[in-house]
Residue frames as qw, qx, qy, qz and C-alpha x, y, z in Angstrom:
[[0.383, -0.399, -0.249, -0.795, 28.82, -92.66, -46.59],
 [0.757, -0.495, -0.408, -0.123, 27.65, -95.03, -44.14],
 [0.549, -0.207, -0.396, 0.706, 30.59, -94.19, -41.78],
 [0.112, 0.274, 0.057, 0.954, 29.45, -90.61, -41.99],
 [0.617, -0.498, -0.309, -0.526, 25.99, -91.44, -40.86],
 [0.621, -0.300, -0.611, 0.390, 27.57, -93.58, -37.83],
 [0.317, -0.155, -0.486, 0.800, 29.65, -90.57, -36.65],
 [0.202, -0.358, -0.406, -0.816, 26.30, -88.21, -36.93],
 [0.707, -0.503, -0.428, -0.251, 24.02, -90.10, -35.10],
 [0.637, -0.060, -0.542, 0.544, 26.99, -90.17, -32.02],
 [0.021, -0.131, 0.163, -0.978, 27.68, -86.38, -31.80],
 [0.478, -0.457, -0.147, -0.736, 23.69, -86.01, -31.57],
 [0.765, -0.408, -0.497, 0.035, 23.10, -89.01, -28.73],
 [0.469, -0.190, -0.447, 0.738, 25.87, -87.68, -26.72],
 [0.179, -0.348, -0.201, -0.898, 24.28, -83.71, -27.37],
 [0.760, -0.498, -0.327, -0.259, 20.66, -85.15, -25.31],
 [0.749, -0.479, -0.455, 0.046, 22.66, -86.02, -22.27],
 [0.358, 0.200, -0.231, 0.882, 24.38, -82.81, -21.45],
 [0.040, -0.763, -0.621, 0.174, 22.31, -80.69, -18.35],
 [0.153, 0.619, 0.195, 0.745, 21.24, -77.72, -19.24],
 [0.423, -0.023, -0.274, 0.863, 21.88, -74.70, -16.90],
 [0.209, -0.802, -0.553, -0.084, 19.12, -72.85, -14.90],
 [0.056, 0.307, -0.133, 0.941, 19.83, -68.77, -13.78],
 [0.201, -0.712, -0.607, 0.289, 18.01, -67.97, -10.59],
 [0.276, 0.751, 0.069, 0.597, 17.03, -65.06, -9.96],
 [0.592, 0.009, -0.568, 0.571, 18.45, -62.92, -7.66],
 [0.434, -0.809, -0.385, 0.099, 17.46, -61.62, -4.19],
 [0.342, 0.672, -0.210, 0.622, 18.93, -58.22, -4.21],
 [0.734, -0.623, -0.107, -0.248, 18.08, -58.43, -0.34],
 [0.915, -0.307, 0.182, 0.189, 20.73, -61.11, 0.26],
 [0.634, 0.655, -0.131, 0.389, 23.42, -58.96, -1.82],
 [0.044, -0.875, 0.083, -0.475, 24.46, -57.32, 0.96],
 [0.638, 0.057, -0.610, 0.467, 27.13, -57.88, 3.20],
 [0.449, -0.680, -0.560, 0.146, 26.80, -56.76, 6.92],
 [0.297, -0.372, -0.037, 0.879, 29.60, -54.04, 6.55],
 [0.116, 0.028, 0.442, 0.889, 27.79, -52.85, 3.46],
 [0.011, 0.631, 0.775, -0.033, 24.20, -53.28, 4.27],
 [0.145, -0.374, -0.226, -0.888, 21.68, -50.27, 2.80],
 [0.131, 0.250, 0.643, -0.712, 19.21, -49.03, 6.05],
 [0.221, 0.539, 0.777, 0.239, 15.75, -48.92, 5.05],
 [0.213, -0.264, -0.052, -0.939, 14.48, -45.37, 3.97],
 [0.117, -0.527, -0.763, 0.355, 11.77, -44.05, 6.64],
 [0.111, 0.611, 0.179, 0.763, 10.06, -40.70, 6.49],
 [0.330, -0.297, -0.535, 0.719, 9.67, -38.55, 8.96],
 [0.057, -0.754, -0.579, -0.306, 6.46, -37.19, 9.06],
 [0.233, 0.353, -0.265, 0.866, 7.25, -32.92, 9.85],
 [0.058, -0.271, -0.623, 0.731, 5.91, -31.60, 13.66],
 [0.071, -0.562, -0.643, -0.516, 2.45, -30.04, 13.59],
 [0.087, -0.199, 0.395, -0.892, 1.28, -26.97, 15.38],
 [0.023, 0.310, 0.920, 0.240, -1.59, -28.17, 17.27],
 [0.027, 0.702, 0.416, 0.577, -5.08, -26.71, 16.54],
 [0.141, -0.245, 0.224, -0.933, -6.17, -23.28, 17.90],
 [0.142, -0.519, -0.825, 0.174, -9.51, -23.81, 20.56],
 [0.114, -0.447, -0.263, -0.847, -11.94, -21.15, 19.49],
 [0.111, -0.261, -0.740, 0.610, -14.14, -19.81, 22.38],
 [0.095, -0.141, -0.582, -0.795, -17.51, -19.15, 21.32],
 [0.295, -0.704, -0.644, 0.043, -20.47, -19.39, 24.35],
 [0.071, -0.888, -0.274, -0.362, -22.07, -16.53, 25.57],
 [0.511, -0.792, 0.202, -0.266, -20.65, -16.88, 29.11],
 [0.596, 0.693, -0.287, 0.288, -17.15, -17.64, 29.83],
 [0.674, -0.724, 0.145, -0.014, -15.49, -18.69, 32.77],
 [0.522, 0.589, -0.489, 0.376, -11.21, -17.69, 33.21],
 [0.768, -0.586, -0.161, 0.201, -10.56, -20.01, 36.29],
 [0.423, 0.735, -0.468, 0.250, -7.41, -18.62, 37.95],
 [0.628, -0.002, -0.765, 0.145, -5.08, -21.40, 39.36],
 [0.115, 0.210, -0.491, 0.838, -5.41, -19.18, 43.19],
 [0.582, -0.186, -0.107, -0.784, -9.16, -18.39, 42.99],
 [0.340, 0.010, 0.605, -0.720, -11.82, -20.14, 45.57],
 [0.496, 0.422, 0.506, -0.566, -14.24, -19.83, 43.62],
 [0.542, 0.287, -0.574, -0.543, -14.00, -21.22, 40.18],
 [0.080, 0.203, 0.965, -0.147, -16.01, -24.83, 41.61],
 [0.254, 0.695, 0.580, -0.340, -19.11, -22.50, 42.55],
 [0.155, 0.559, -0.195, -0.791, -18.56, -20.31, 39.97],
 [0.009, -0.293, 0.881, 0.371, -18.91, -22.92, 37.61],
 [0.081, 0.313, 0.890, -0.321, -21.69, -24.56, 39.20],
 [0.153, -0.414, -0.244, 0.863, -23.53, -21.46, 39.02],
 [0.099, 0.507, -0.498, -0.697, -22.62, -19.87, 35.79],
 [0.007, 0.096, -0.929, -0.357, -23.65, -23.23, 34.17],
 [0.117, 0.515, 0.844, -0.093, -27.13, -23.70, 35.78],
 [0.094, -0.648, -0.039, 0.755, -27.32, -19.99, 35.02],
 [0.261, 0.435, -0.407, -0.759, -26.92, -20.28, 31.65],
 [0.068, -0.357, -0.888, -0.283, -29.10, -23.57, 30.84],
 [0.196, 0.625, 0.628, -0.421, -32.13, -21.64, 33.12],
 [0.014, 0.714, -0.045, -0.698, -31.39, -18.74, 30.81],
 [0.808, 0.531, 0.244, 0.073, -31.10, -20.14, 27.05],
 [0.237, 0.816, -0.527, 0.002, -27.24, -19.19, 26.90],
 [0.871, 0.250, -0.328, 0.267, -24.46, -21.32, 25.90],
 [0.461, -0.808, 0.357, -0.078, -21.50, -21.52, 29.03],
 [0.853, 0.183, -0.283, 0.398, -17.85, -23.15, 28.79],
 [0.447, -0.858, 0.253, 0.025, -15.04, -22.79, 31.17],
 [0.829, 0.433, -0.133, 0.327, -11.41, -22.78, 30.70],
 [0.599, -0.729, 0.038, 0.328, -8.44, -22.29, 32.82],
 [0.536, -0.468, 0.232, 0.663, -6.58, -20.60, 30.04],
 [0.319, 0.823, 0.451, -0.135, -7.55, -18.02, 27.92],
 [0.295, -0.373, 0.196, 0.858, -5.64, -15.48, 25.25],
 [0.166, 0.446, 0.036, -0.879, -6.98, -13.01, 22.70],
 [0.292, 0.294, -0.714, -0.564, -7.18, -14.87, 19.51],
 [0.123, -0.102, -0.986, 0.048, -9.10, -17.29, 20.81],
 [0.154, 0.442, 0.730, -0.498, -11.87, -15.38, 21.67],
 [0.105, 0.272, 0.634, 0.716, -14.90, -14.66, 19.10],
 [0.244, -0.271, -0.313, -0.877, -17.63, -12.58, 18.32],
 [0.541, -0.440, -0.676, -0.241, -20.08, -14.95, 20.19],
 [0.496, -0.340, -0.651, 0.463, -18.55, -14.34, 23.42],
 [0.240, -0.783, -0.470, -0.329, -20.99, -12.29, 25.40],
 [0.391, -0.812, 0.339, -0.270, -19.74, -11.51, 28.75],
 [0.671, 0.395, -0.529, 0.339, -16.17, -12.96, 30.57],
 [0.782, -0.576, -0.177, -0.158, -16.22, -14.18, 33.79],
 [0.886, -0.033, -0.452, -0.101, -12.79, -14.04, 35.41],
 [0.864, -0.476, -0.104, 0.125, -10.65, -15.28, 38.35],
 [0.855, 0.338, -0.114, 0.376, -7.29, -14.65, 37.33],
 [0.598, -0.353, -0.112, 0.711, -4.59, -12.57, 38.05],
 [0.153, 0.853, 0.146, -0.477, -5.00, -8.79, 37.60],
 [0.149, -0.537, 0.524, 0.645, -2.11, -8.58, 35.20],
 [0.312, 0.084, 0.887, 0.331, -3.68, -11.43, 32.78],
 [0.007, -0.709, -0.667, 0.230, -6.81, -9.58, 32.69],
 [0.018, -0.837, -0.069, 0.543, -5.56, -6.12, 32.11],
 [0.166, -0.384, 0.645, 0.640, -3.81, -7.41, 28.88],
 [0.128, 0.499, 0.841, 0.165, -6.85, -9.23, 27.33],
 [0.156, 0.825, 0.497, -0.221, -8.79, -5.94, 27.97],
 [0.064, -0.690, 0.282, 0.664, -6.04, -4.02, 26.30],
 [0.346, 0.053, 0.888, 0.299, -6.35, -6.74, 23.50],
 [0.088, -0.327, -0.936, -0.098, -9.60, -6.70, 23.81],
 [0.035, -0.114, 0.312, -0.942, -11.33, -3.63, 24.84],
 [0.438, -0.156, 0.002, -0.885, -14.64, -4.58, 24.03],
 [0.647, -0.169, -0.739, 0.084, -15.11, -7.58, 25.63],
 [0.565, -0.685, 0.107, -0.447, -17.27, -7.35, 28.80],
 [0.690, -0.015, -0.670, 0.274, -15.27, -9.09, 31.77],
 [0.633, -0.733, -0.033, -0.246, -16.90, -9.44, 35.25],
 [0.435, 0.418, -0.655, 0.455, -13.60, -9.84, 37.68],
 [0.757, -0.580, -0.228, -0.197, -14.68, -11.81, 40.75],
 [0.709, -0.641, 0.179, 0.234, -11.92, -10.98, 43.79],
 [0.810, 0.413, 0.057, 0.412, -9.55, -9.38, 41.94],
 [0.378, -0.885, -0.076, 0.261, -6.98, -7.19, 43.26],
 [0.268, -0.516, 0.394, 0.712, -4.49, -4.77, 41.69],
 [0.433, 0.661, 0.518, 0.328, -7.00, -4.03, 38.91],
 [0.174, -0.067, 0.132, 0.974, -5.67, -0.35, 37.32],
 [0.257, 0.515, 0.649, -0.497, -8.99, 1.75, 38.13],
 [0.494, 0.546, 0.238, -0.633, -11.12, 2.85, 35.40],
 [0.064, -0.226, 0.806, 0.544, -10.55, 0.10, 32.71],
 [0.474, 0.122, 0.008, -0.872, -13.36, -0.10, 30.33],
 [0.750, 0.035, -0.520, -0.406, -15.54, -2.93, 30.15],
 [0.371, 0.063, -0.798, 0.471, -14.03, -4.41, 33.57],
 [0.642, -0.519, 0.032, -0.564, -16.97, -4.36, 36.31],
 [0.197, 0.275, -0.772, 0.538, -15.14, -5.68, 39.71],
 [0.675, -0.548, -0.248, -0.426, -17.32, -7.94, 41.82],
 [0.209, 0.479, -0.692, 0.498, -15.49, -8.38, 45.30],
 [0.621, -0.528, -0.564, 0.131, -16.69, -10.84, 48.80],
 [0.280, -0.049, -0.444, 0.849, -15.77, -7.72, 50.98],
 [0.142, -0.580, -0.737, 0.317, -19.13, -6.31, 51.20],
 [0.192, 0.876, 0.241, 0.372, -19.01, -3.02, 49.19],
 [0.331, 0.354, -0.332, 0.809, -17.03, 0.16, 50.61],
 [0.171, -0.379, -0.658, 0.628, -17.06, 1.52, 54.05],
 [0.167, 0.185, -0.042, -0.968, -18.90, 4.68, 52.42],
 [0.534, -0.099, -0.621, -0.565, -21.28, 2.39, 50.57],
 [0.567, -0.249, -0.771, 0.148, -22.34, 0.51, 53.97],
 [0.145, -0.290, -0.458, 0.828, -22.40, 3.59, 55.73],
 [0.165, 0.096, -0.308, -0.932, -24.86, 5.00, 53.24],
 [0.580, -0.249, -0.654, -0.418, -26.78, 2.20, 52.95],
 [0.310, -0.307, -0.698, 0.568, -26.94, 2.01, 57.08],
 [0.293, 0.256, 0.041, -0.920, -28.63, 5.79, 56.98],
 [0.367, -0.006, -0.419, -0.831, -30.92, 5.14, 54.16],
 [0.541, -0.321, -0.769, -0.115, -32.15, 1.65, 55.70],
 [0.144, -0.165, -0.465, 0.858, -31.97, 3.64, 59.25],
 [0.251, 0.364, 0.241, -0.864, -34.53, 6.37, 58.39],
 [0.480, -0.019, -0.676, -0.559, -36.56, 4.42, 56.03],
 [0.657, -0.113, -0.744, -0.046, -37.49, 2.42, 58.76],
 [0.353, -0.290, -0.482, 0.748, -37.38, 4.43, 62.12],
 [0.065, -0.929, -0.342, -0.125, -40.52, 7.29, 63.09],
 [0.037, 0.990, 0.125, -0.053, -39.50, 10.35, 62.63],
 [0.578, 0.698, -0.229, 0.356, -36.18, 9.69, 61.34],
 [0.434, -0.818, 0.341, -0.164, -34.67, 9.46, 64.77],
 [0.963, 0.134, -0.113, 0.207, -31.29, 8.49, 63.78],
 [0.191, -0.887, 0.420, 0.026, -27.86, 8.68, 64.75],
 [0.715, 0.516, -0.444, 0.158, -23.98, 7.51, 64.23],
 [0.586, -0.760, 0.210, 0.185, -21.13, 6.73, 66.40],
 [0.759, 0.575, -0.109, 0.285, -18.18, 6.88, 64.65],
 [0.734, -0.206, -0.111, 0.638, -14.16, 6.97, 65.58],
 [0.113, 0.980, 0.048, -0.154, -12.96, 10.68, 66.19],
 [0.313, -0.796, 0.447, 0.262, -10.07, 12.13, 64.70],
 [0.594, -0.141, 0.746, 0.265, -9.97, 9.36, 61.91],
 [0.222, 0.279, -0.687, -0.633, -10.14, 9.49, 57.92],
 [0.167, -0.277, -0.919, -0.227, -12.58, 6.18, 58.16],
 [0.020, 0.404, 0.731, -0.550, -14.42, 7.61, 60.92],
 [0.003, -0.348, 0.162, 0.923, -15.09, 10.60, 58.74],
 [0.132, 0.101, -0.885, -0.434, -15.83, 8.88, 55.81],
 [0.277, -0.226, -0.930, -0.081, -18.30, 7.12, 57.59],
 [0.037, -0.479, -0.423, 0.769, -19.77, 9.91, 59.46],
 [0.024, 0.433, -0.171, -0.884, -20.64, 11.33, 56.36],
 [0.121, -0.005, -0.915, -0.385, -21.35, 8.75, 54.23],
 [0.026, 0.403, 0.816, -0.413, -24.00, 8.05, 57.08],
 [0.054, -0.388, -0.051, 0.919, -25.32, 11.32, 56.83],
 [0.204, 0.242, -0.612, -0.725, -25.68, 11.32, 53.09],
 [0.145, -0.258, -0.942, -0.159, -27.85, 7.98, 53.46],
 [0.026, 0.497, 0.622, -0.604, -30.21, 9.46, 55.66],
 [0.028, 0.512, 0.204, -0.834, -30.85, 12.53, 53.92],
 [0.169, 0.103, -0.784, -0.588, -31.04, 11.05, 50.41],
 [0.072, -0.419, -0.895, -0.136, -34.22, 9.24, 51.94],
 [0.218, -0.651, -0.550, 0.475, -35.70, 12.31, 54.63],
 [0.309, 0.641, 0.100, 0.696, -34.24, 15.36, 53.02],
 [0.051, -0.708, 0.364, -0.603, -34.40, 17.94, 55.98],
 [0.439, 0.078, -0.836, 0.320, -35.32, 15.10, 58.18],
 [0.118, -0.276, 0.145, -0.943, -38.06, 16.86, 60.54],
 [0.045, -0.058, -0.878, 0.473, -39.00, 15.25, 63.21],
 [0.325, -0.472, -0.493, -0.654, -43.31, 15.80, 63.18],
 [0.661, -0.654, -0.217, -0.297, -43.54, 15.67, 66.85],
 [0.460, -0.765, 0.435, -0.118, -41.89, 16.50, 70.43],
 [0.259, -0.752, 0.111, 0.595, -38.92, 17.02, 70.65],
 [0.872, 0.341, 0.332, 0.115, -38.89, 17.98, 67.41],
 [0.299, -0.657, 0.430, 0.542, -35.10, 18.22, 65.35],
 [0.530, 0.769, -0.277, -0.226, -33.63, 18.06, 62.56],
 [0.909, -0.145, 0.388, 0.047, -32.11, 14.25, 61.97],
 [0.835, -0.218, -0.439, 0.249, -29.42, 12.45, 61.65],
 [0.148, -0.913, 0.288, -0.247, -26.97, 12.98, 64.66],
 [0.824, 0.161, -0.450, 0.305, -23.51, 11.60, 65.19],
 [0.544, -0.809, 0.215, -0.052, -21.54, 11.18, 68.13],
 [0.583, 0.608, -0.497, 0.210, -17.61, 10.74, 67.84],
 [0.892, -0.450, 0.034, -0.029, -15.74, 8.24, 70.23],
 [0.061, 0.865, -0.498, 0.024, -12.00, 8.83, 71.01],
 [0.156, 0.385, -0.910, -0.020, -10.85, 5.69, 72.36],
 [0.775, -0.152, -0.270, -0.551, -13.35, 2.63, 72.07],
 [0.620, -0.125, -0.749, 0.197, -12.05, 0.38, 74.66],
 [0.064, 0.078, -0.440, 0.892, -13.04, 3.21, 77.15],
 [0.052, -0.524, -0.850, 0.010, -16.29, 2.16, 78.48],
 [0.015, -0.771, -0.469, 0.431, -17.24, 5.88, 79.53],
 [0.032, -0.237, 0.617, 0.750, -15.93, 7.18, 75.97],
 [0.176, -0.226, -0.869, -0.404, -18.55, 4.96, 74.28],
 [0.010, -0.514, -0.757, 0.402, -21.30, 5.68, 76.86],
 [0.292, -0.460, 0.092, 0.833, -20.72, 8.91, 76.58],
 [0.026, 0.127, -0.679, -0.723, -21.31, 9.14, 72.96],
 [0.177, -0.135, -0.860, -0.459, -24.16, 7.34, 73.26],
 [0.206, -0.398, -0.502, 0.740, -25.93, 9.19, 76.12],
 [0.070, -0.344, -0.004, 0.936, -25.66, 12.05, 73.95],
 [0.377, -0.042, -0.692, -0.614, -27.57, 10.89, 71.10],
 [0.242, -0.480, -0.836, 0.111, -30.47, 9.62, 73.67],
 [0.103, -0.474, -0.396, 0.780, -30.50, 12.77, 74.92],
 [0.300, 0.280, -0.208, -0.888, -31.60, 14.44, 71.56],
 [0.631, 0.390, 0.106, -0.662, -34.16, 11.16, 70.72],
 [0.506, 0.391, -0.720, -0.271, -32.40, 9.05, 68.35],
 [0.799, -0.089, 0.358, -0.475, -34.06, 6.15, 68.60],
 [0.932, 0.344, 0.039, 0.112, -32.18, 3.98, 65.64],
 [0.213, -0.899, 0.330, 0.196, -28.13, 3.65, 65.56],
 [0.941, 0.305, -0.125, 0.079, -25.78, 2.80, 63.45],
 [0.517, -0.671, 0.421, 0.323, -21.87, 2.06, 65.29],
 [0.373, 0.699, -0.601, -0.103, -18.95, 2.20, 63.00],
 [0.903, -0.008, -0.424, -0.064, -17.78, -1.55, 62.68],
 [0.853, 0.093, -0.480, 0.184, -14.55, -0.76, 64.02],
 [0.171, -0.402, 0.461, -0.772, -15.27, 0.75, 67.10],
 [0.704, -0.391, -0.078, -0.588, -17.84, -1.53, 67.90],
 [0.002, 0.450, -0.732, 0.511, -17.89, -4.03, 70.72],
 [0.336, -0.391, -0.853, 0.083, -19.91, -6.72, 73.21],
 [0.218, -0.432, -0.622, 0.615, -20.54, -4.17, 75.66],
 [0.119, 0.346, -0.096, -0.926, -21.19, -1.70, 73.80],
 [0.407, -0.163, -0.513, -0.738, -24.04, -2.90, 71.70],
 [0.276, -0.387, -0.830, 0.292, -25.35, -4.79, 75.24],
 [0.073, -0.500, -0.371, 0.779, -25.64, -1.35, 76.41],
 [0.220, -0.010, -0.563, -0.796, -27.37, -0.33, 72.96],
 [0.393, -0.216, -0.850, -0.275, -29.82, -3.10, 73.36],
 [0.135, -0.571, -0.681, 0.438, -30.77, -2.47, 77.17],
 [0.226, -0.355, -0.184, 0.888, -31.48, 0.61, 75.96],
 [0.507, 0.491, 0.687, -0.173, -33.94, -0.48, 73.44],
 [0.137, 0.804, -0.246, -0.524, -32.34, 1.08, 70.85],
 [0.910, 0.292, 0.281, -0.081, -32.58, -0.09, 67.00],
 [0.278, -0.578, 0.652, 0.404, -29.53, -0.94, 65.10],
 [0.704, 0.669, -0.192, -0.145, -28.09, -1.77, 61.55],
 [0.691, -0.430, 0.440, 0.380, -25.10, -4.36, 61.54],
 [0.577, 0.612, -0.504, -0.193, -22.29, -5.19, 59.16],
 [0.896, 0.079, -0.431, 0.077, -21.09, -8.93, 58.68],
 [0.760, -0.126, -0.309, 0.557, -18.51, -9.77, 61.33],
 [0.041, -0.739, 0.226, -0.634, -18.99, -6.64, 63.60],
 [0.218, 0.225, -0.721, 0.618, -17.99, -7.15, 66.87],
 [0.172, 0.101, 0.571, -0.796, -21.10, -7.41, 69.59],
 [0.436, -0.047, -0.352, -0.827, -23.82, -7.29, 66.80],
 [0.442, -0.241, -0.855, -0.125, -25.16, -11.05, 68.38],
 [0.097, -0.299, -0.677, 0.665, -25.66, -8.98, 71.73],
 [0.149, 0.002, -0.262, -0.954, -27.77, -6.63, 69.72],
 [0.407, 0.360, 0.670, -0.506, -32.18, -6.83, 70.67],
 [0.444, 0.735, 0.373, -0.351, -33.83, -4.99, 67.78],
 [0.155, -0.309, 0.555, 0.756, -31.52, -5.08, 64.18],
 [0.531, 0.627, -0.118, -0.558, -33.16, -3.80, 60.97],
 [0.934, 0.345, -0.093, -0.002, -30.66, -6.15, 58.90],
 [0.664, -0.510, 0.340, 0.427, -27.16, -7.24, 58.54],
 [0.745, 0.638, -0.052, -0.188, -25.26, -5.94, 55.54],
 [0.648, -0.448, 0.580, 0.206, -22.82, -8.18, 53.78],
 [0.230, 0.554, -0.540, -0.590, -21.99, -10.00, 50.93],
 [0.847, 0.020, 0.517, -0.121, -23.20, -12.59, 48.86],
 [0.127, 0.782, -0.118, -0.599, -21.00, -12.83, 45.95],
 [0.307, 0.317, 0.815, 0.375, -21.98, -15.69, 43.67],
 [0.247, 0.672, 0.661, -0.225, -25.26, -13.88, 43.57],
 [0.061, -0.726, 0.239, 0.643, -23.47, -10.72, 42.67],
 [0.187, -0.496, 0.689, 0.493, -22.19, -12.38, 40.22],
 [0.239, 0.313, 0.910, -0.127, -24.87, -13.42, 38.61],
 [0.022, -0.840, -0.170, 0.515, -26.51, -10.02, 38.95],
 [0.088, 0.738, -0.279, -0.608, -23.93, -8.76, 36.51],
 [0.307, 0.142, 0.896, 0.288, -23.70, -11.88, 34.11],
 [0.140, 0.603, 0.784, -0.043, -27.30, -11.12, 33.79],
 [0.206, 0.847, 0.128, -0.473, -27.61, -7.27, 33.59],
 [0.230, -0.361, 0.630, 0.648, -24.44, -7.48, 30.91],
 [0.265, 0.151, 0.866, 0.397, -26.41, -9.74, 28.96],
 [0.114, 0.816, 0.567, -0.022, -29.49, -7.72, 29.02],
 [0.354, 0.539, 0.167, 0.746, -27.44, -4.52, 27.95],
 [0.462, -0.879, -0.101, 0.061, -27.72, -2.85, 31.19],
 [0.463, 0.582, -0.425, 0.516, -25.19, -0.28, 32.08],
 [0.819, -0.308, -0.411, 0.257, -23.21, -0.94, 34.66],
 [0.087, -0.951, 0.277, -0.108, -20.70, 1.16, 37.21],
 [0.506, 0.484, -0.686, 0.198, -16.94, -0.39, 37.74],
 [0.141, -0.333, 0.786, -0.500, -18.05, -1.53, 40.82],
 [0.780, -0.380, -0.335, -0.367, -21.47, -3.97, 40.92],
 [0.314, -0.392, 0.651, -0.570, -20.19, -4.80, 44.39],
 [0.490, -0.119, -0.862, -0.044, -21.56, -7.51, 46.61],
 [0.067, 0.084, 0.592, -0.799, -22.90, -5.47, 49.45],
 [0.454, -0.392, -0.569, -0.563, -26.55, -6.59, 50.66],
 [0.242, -0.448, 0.575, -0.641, -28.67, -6.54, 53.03],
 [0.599, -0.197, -0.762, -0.144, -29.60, -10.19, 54.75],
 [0.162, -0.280, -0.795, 0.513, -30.99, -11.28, 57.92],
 [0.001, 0.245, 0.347, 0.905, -33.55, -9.17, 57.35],
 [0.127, 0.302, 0.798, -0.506, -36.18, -8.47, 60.40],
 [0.020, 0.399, 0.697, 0.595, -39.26, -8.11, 58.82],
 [0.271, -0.800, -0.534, 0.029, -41.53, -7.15, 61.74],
 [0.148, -0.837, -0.220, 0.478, -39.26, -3.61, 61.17],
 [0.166, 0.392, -0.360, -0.830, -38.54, -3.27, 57.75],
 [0.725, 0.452, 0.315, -0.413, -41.96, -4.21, 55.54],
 [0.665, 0.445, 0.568, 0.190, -42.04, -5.79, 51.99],
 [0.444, 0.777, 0.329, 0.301, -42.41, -2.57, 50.42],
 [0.351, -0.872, 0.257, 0.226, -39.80, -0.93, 52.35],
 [0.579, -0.487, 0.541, 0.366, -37.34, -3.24, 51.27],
 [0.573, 0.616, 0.426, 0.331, -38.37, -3.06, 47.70],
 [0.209, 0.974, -0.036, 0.086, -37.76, 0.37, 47.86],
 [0.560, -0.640, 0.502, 0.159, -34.25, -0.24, 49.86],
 [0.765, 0.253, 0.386, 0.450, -33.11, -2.88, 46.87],
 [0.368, 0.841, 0.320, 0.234, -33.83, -0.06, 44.39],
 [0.115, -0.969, 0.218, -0.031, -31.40, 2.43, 46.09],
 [0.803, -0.336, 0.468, 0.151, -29.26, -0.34, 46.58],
 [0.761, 0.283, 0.440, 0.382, -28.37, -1.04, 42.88],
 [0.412, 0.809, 0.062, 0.416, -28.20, 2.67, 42.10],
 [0.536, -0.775, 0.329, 0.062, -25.88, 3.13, 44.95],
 [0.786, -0.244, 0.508, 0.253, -24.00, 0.30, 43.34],
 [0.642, 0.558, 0.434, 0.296, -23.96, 0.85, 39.84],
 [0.393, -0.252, -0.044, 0.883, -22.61, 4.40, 40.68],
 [0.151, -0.664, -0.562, -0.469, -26.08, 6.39, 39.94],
 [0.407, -0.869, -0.039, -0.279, -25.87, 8.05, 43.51],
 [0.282, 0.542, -0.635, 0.473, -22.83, 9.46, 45.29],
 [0.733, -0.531, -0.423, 0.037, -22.38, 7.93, 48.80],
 [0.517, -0.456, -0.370, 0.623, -21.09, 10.95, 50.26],
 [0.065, 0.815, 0.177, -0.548, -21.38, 14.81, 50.09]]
């Protein structure tokens, strides 16, 4: 019995000095070998379309990349539409969907083609086109403001009407190219102005005729051609003249001028600085224009496909009065707006 207890007490002493065995844990990281290594998952986050830019002020400038005038137009348009309580944004690229309900009137620059698809888009969207060329004529809602100065018929009309508005007894006359399609044009056109203000035109005292008269010039670098012409018309009275631009000349309006004879220009005619006694110059101003139609749009004014740019400036007062030229505007806009033909 006692030997039993010895070996007992051994087995357990020896038991106590065995170490006991610890299990890390393991870094699944560091499992990997370099041939076997697992890449980290990434996502990939899928493309987005990005948003649509809604267009939504009253007034609307479509710079196009060619156009002059989309600085002042801007400039303009903008102080234009703070004086005015309308909202204005500009944008140099512009397509159908993009334009809403708000937008009032469309201002733009571009290229005829970009312009003619939006309005096919788009029919009822007003858009003012400033200097646009190779617009397809009678698209609706398109009103074409241009820096040429209105047509030769519209300048020849508005020469007559300011002519015998402003000249006693309506003593007026033309020169105009013979033999020519413009000359015509403008012979008539003339005409038309006159009579639209005088009707028969009847002189009230010696010698007394029956106004306007035109004289036709064959070849205008022929000094006694041009005299000629202009002889003839002294001879019957005409006391106010208006020269086709592009016949006109230095010498020929010198000899206009000694001759104390009043005159109507157009912008960049030839001679017009030699000129004594002018009524006005007519030309263009065609921010202002623009403006003009901004402004009538918004006010629900109809327009014609042309609001032009053709005014008269330089204006001599001490021979065409305040209330002359009120009345003169007034023909002016229904000339423009297509309210009165400017020719037979």
């Amino acid at each position: 019995m006692l030997i039993l207890l010895t070996l007992i007490l051994m087995v357990s002493a020896c038991n106590q000095q065995l170490p006991t065995a610890t299990l890390a844990p393991v870094d699944t990281q560091e499992i990997a070998t370099e041939d076997t290594a697992i890449a980290p998952v990434t996502e990939t986050a899928a493309p987005t379309e990005p948003a649509q830019v809604l267009i939504s002020s009253d007034i609307v400038l479509w710079t196009g990349a060619g156009s002059g005038h989309n600085e002042a137009l801007m400039e303009r348009l903008s102080a234009f539409a703070q004086a005015n309580g309308r909202t204005f944004e500009s944008h140099d690229s512009v397509t159908a969907d993009q334009i809403t309900p708000s937008v009032k009137v469309l201002v733009a620059t571009t290229d005829a083609a970009q312009i003619m698809t939006l309005n096919q888009q788009l029919p009822g969207t007003k858009i003012v086109a400033v200097d646009v060329s190779g617009l397809t004529p009678g698209l609706v809602n398109v009103y074409e403001v241009t820096s040429e100065g209105g047509t030769p018929e519209q300048r020849a009309f508005l020469a007559g009407y300011a002519l015998a508005l402003t000249t006693t007894d309506y003593r007026v006359g033309a020169i105009t190219l013979a033999g020519d399609d413009l000359g015509n044009r403008t012979r008539d056109s003339f005409i038309t102005g006159v009579r639209y203000f005088c009707g028969l035109c009847s002189a009230r005292y010696m010698p007394v005729n029956y106004y306007p008269f035109t004289a036709e010039v064959t070849s205008p670098t022929n000094p006694s051609d041009w005299q000629t012409a202009v002889d003839s018309l002294l001879d019957l009275a005409v006391t106010a003249m208006f020269v086709q631009p592009e016949i006109s000349s230095l010498d020929l309006m010198t000899y206009l001028a000694s001759k104390n004879i009043t005159v109507i220009g157009v912008e960049g005619q030839a001679g017009l600085e030699a000129a004594d006694k002018v009524v006005g110059v007519l030309g263009s101003d065609l921010y202002a224009s623009v403006e003009t139609a901004v402004g009538g749009l918004l006010a629900g004014e109809d327009f014609g496909k042309n609001t032009g740019s053709l005014e008269l400036k330089q204006i001599n007062r001490d021979l065409m009065s305040d209330g002359r030229h009120i009345l003169f505007e007034r023909i002016r806009e229904e000339l423009l707006n297509g309210l009165i033909k400017d020719h037979p």
